[in-house]
SEDO-709932 format. One line per field, with one value per residue (C-alpha): residue number from 1; x, y, z. Coordinates in steps of 0.5 Angstrom, whole numbers. Layout:
residues N
k = NUM,...
u = X,...
v = Y,...
w = Z,...
END
This chain:
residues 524
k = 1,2,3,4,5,6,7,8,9,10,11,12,13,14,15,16,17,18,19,20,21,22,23,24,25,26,27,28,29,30,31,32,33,34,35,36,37,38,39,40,41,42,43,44,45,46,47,48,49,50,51,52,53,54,55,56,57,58,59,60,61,62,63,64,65,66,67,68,69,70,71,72,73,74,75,76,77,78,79,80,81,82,83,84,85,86,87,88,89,90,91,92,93,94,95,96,97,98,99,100,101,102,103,104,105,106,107,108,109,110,111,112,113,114,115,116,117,118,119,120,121,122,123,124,125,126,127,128,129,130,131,132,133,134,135,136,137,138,139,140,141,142,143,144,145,146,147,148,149,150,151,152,153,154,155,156,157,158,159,160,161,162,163,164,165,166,167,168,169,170,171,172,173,174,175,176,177,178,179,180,181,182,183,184,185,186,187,188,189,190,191,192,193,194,195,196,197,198,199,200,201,202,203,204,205,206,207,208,209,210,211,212,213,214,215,216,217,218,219,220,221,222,223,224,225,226,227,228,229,230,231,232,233,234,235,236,237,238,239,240,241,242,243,244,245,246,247,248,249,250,251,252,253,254,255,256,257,258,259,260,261,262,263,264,265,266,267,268,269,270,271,272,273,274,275,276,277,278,279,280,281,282,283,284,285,286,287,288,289,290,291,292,293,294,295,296,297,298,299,300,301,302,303,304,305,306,307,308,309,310,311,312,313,314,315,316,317,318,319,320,321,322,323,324,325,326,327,328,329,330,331,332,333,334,335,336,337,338,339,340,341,342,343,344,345,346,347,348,349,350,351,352,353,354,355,356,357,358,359,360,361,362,363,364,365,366,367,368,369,370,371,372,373,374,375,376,377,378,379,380,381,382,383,384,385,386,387,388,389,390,391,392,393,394,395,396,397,398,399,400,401,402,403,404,405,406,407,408,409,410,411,412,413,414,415,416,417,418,419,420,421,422,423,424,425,426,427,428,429,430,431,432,433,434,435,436,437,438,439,440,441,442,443,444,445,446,447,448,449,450,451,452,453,454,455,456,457,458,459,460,461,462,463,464,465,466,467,468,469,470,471,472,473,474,475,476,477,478,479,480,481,482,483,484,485,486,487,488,489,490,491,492,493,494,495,496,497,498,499,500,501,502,503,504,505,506,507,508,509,510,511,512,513,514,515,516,517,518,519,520,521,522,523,524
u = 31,36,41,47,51,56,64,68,76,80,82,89,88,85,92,98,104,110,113,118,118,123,122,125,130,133,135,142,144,148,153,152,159,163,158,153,145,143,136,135,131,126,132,137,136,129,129,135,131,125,129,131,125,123,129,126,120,116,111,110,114,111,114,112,109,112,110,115,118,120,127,126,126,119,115,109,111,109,108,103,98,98,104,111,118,122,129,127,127,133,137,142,135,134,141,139,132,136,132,138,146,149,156,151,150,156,157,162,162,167,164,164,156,150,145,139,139,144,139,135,140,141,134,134,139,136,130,133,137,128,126,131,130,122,123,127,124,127,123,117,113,114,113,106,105,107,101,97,101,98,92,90,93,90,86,92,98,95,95,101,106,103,106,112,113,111,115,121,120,120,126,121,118,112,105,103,109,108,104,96,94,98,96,88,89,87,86,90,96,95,95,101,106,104,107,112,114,113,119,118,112,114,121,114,111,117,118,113,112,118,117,110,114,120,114,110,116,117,110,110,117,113,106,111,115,108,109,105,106,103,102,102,96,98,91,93,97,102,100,105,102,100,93,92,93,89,83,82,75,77,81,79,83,82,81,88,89,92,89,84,87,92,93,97,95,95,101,102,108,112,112,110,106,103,106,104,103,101,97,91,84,79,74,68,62,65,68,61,58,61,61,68,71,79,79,77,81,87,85,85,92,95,90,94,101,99,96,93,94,95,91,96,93,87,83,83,77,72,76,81,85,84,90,89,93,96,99,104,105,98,97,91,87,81,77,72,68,70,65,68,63,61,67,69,62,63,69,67,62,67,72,70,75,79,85,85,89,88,94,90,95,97,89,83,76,71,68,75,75,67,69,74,70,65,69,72,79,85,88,96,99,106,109,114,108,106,112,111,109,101,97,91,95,92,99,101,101,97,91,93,87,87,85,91,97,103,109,115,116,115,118,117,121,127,130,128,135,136,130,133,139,136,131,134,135,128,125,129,128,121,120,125,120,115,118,121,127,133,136,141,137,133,134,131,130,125,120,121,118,113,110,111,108,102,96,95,94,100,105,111,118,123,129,133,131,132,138,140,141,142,139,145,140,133,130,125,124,117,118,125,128,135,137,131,130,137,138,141,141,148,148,152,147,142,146,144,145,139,135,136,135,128,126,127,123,117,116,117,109,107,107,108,102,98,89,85,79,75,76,69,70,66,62,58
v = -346,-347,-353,-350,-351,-357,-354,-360,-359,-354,-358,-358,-363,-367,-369,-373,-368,-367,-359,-356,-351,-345,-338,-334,-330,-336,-337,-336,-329,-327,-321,-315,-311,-317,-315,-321,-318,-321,-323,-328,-325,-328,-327,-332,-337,-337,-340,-345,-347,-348,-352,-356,-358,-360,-365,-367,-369,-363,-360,-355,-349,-347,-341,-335,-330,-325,-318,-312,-314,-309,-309,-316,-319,-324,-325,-326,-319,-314,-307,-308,-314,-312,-311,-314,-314,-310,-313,-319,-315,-317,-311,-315,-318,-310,-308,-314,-311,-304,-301,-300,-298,-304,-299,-294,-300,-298,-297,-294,-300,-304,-310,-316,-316,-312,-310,-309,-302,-302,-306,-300,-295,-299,-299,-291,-291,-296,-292,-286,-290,-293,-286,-284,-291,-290,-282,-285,-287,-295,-294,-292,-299,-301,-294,-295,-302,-297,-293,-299,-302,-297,-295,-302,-302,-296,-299,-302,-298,-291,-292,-295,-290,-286,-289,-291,-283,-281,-287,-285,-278,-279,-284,-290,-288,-292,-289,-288,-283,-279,-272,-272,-270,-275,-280,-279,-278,-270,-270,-263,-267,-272,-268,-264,-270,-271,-266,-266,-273,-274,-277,-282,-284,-285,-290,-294,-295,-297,-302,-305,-305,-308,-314,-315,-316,-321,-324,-325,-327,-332,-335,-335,-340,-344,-345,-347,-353,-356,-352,-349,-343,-344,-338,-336,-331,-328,-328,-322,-315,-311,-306,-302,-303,-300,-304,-302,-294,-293,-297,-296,-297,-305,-305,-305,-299,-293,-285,-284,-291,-295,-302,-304,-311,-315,-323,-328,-335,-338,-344,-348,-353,-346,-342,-344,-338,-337,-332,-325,-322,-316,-315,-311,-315,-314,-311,-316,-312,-307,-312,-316,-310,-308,-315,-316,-313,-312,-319,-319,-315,-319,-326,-323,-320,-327,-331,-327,-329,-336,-342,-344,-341,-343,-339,-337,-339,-341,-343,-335,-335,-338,-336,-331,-331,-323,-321,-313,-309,-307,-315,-317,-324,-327,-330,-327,-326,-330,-333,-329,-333,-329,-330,-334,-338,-332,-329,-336,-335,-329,-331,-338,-333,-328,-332,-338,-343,-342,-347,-345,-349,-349,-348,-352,-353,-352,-352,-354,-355,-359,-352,-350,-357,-356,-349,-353,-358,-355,-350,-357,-354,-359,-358,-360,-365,-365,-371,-368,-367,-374,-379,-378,-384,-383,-388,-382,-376,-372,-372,-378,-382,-387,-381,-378,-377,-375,-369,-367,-364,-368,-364,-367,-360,-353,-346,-346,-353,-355,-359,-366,-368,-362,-364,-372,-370,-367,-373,-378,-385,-387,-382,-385,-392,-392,-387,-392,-398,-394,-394,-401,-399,-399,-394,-394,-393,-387,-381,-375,-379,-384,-378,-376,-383,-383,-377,-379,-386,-383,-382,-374,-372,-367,-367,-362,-363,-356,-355,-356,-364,-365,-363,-367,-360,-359,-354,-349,-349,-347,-341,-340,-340,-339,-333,-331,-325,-327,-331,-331,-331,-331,-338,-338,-344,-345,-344,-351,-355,-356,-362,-367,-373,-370,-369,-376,-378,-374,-376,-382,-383,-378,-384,-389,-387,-384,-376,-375,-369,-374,-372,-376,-378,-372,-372,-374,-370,-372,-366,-364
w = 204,199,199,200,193,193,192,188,189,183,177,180,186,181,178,184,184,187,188,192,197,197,197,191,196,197,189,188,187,181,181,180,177,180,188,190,193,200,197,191,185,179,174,171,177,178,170,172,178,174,168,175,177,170,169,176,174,179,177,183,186,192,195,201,201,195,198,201,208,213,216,219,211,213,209,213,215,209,208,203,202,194,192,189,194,190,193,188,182,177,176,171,167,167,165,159,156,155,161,164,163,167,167,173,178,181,190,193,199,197,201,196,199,196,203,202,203,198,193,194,192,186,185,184,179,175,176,173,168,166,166,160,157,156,154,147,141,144,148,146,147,155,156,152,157,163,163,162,168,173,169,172,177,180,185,190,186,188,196,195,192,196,203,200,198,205,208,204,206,213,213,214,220,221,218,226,227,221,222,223,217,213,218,218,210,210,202,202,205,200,194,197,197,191,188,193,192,185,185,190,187,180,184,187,181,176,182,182,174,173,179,176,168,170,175,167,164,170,170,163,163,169,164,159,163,166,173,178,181,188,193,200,204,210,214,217,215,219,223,219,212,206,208,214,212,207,209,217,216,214,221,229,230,234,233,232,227,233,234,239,240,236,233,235,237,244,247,242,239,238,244,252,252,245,239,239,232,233,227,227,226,221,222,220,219,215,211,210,208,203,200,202,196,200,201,193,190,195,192,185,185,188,182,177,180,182,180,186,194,201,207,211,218,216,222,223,219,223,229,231,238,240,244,248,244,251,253,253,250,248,253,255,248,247,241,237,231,224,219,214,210,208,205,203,199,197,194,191,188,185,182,177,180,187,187,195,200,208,213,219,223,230,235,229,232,229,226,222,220,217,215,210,208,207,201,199,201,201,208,210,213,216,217,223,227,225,228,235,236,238,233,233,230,224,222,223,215,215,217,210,205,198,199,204,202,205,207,210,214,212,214,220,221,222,216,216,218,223,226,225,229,234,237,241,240,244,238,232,234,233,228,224,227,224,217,218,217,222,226,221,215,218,214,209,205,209,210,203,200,206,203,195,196,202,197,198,191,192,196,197,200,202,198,203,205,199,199,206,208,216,222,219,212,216,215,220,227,230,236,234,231,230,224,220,212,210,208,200,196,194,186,185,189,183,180,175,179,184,179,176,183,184,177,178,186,182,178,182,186,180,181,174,174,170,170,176,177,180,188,191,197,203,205,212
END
C-alpha cells in the first residue's frame, strides 16, 4: 500500500503575522447624496482601512463570510455559497468609474439613513445607469470585460441570476413556496423566466459584476500593501439557497426538495440545549462520486478572492450532529461520520497549494483532530475560552503551538473588555494572577499582547478590542436573532496614535510578516 503523502502548512503560516478581524459591512459607510447606507461597503473606506492596517504594521485582514444574506443580515446565513453580497458593492465608487450619474441615486424617504431595501432600489437605477453606459462608445471596454465576466462565471452565475430573477418575481418567497414546476427546475419553466424575467436576470449579473470589480480593486490595493485577505466558509448552506436549489442531487433532500434532516450542533459553551441550524446536510455519496466538484468550484471561487480561508465548522467534516428536519431544537440529532479525508484529498489534489485554517472549536474528538493534522492544517485557539483557570484547556496560552491561530475572541464573542466587565472579581483576580498583573491592570490589552507574544505564527485580534471597545460594540450572539450584525465602525475611530500604538506592540514580538523556517508539522 502507498505511504499516505506528507502535507506541509501553506507558505503563509511560514511568516509570524498579526491581522484583524472585521467584516466589510462594519466599515464606515460614506453617504450617498448626503444618506449614509446601513451596511459597510469595498469603496472609499476599505481602502482607508487597509492603508491603516498598513501604518500598523498588520498584514492580515480577516473577515466573515462575503456571500449574499437573507433578512437577518448573517453572513453565515447566505442565498448562494458562489456569489458576492451586493449590499457591499460602492454605488459612489460607481458613480466615480462613469458607470453611473450620481445625480439618479435619489429616494423619496427622507430618512438620513439608507435600509437595505433601499440599497436595492439604488441598485436598480444604477443598474439602468450601467446599461446606458456600456451601450456607448465610453463604455465599450467594461462591456467587453462584462461578456467575459459571465462567460467564465457561467458555471455558478447562471443557477444564480436565475433564482435571484424567480425570487424577485415572487417577492422573495423561499425557493419551496415557489410553483412546482420552477421548484423541481422544469426546463420549459426555466426557459419561460428567462425570457419573462430577463431584466432581472441582467440586474443579477451586473451585481455580481460589479462586487467581483471593486473586490479586484480591493484585493489589488491589499497585495500592494503586503496584506492578506483571509476568508471564510460556512460548512454548511442555507436551505433557502441558490445552492440547494439548483443541485438538489448534492443534498439529503426529499421528492419535494424538503430536507430530511438538518444541521446544528449539540449543547455547548453557547446554548443549554444545543443550536439548531436548519441547514440541510450533503449528500455524501453523491458528492464523493462526482469527485467532489461542488465543493471544488466552491474552494476555487474563494481562492480567487482570498489568500487563505477558514472552515467554518470544521469538525462537520469528519462528523456532523444529524438533527430530524421535524425537532425542534438539536437536542435530538446524533453524530454522522462524513468523508472528509476524501474531499480534503480531493482538494490537496485539485489546488497546487491550499492556504486552509480549521475552526476546531466547541466538542473536538481526537479523530477531528487527526483529521487536521493530517492535511497540516492550522486550528484556533481563543483565548476567551483559555483563562477559566483549568491549567489543561486547549486554549489556555501556554498549550499554544506554532501551528495555531491565536485569537483574543472571534464573532461569536464578546468583546474583550465586554467579556472583562461581565466576570466577577474571583474571575478577574485569577485571570490577572495569570498574566502577573494586578486587578487593576487587567484590561484588552493584556489579552492582546498574550496573543502577540504566544509563538502561533498568526494571531488575529477584532477590531473591536483593539479599539477597548464594549459589549455595545459585539456583533454576534450565538442563538439569538435580535441585534446582530449591524455594529459600524465609527469612521474617526481609525486614528494615528492607535496606529502607532499597534505598530509599535507588532514589533515589539516580531509580527512583522518576515519569512520562517518551514513549519515541521507533527503528523499522525
Amino acid at each position: 500500500m502507498a505511504a499516505k503523502p506528507r502535507y506541509q502548512p501553506a507558505a503563509i503560516f511560514n511568516r509570524r503575522t498579526a491581522g484583524v478581524l472585521l467584516h466589510p459591512s462594519s466599515l464606515p459607510a460614506p453617504a450617498i447624496n448626503g444618506r449614509t447606507p446601513c451596511s459597510g461597503n469595498l469603496g472609499s473606506s476599505a481602502e482607508q482601512y487597509l492603508n491603516f492596517l498598513s501604518r500598523a504594521n498588520l498584514n492580515v485582514w480577516q473577515m466573515l463570510p462575503t456571500g449574499p444574506t437573507h433578512d437577518d443580515g448573517s453572513p453565515y446565513h447566505s442565498w448562494s455559497a458562489l456569489a458576492g453580497n451586493p449590499d457591499l458593492i460602492c454605488l459612489n465608487r460607481l458613480c466615480q468609474w462613469g458607470w453611473v450619474n450620481s445625480a439618479r441615486l435619489t429616494l423619496d424617504s427622507e430618512s438620513s439613513a439608507i435600509n437595505k431595501t433601499e440599497l436595492a432600489q439604488l441598485r436598480r437605477v444604477a443598474c439602468q445607469g450601467f446599461k446606458s453606459f456600456i451601450a456607448s462608445s465610453a463604455g465599450h471596454n467594461v462591456s467587453k470585460d462584462f461578456a467575459t465576466f459571465i462567460a467564465e462565471q457561467h458555471y455558478w452565475l447562471d443557477d444564480f441570476a436565475l433564482f435571484y430573477a424567480i425570487r424577485t418575481l415572487h417577492q422573495g418567497a423561499s425557493w419551496h413556496q415557489w410553483p412546482k414546476p420552477l421548484r423541481l427546475r422544469s426546463q420549459k419553466a426555466l426557459a419561460d423566466i428567462r425570457q419573462q424575467c430577463a431584466d432581472d436576470i441582467f440586474q443579477a449579473q451586473f451585481e455580481q459584476f460589479a462586487f467581483y470589480s471593486q473586490w479586484c480593486q480591493v484585493r489589488r490595493h491589499a497585495q500592494q500593501l503586503g496584506i492578506a485577505l483571509f476568508g471564510d466558509i460556512p460548512i454548511f448552506v442555507a436551505n433557502d439557497s441558490v445552492d440547494v436549489w439548483a443541485n438538489p442531487d448534492q443534498f439529503l433532500l426529499d421528492p419535494e426538495g424538503n430536507p430530511t434532516s438538518v444541521a446544528g450542533v449539540p449543547p455547548d459553551y453557547f446554548s443549554a440545549t444545543g443550536q439548531h441550524w436548519g441547514n440541510p446536510h450533503y449528500h455524501w455519496q453523491t458528492m464523493q462520486a462526482d469527485g467532489f466538484s461542488w465543493w471544488k468550484n466552491r474552494v476555487r471561487r474563494q481562492l480567487d478572492q482570498f489568500d487563505l480561508i477558514r472552515i467554518d465548522h470544521f469538525r462537520g467534516l469528519c462528523a456532523y450532529w444529524e438533527i430530524p428536519a421535524g425537532s425542534i431544537d438539536a437536542r435530538a440529532g446524533q453524530w454522522v461520520e462524513a468523508p472528509g479525508e476524501a474531499l480534503l484529498t480531493a482538494l490537496f489534489k485539485e489546488f497546487d497549494e491550499l492556504p486552509i485554517v480549521a475552526e476546531n472549536l466547541g466538542l473536538i474528538t481526537a479523530e477531528v483532530e487527526q483529521l487536521r493534522t493530517g492535511f497540516a492544517l492550522p486550528g484556533m485557539l481563543v483565548l476567551q475560552f483559555g483563562l477559566d483557570g483549568e491549567p489543561k484547556n486547549i486554549n489556555a496560552p501556554h498549550h499554544c503551538e506554532p501551528i495555531n491561530i491565536v485569537y483574543t475572541g472571534t464573532h461569536d464573542n464578546d468583546t474583550t473588555c465586554g467579556w472583562l466587565g461581565s466576570l466577577n472579581a474571583e474571575q478577574q483576580r485569577h485571570i490577572a494572577e495569570y498574566f502577573s498583573v494586578s486587578a487593576a491592570q487587567l484590561n484588552h490589552w493584556t489579552l492582546i499582547k498574550a496573543a502577540l507574544r504566544s509563538v502561533a505564527r498568526m494571531a488575529i485580534v477584532p477590531m473591536q478590542d483593539w479599539l477597548a471597545l464594549g459589549a455595545e460594540a459585539r456583533i454576534n450572539t450565538p442563538g439569538t436573532c435580535e441585534n446582530n450584525w449591524s455594529w459600524q465602525l465609527d469612521s474617526t475611530a481609525l486614528s494615528e496614535q492607535l496606529a502607532s500604538e499597534i505598530a509599535r506592540e507588532i514589533n515589539r514580538f516580531d509580527r512583522t510578516g518576515d519569512p520562517l523556517p518551514t513549519l515541521e508539522f507533527m503528523h499522525p
